[in-house]
N, C-alpha and C positions, 0 to 999 in steps of 0.2 A: 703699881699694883696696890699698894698702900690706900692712896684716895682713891681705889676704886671701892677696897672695903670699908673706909669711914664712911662713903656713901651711900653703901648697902648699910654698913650698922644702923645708920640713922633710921632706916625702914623698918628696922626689926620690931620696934614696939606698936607697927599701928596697925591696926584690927584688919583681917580679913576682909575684901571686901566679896561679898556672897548675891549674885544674882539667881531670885527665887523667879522662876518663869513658871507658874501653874494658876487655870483658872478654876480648880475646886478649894473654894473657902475650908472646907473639913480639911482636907488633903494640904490646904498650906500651914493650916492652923498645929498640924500635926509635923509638918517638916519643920517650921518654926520653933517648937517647943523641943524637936530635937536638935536643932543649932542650938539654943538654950540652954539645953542642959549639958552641951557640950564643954562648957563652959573653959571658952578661948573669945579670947577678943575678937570682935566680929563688927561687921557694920550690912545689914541686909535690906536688898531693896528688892520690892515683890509687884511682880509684874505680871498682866490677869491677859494680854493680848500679844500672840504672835509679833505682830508690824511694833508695836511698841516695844517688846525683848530686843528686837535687829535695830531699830534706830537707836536704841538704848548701848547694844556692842559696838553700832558701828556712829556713834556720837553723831546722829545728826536731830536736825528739827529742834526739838523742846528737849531730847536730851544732848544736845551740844558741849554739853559740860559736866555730862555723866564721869563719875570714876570708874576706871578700868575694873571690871572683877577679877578678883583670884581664884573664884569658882563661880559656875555656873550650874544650876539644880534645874531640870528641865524638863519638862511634862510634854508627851510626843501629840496631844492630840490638842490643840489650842482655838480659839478663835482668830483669825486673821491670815497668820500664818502659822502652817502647821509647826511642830517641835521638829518634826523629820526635814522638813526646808529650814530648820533653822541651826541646827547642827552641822547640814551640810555647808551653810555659809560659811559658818566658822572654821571650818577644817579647808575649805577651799581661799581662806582670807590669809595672807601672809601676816597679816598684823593680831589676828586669832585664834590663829590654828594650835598652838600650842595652850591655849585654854582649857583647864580642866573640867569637863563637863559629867556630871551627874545624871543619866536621864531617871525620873520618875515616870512611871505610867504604872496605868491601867491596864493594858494591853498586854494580852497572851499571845500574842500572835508571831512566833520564831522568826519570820523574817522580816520582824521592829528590831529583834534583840540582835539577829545577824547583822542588818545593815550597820544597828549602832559600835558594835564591836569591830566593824573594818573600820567606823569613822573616830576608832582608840578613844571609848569614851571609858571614863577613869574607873563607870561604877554602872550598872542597870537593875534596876529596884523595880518591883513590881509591888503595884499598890493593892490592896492596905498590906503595908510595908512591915518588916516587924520591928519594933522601931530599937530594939537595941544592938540590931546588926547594923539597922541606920546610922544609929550613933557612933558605932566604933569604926562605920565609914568616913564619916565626918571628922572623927578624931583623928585617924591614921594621916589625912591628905591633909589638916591641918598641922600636922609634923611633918611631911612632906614638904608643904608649904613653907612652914614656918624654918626647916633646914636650907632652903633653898634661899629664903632671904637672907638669913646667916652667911653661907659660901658661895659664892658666885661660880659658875661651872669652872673648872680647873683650878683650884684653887686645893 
């Protein structure tokens, strides 16, 4: 049990890694500045295409050697593939499903926010967001996060 936790300790200092899936420039520029000012260590990679978010989770093509995210921020209506097929991958993927996903949108529409809540998404923000409920979402699940790399389940 012991080198299981040396090996978790080792992890504890390295930044969040944060998969931003949204193709509105405003709208990332604004989720951005609330990671930002979140201020925890972080590493974000911003992704403007459906098919490129999924080759990106599921490491194939040109992201082959993506790093796993610890969160994923999600915008439901994308080019390529939609947000709403792309949530579902991940909750239907044994190696993803327990990924924290964020959806951003636009979208008013009760049953985006129904569906996403069967498919246990951490948080659903409707855009323009306000951003210091944003923030203190982003805070909680990175103490979340950041307890979980600390204590490994049973522990």
């Amino acid at each position: 049990m012991t080198g299981e936790l040396e090996g978790r300790a080792e992890t504890v200092g390295r930044p969040m890694e944060i998969l931003l899936v949204e193709d509105s420039l405003p709208a990332a520029r604004l989720t951005m500045a609330a990671v930002k000012k979140g201020s925890f260590q972080h590493r974000l990679t911003w992704l403007t295409d459906g098919r490129e978010a999924l080759e990106f989770l599921q490491r194939t093509g040109k992201f082959s050697h993506a790093p796993r995210p610890d969160l994923v921020l999600l915008d439901l209506g994308l080019p390529g593939v939609d947000g709403r097929d792309i949530l579902g991958t991940i909750r239907g993927d044994d190696g993803l499903a327990g990924l924290p996903v964020v959806v951003l949108t636009a979208s008013t529409d009760e049953e985006d926010r129904h569906r996403s809540e069967q498919l246990r998404v951490e948080g659903y923000v409707t855009k323009p967001f306000p951003f210091e409920e944003f923030l203190a979402l982003l805070q909680r699940l990175n103490r979340f996060w950041h307890e979980d790399m600390i204590l490994p389940a049973g522990v």
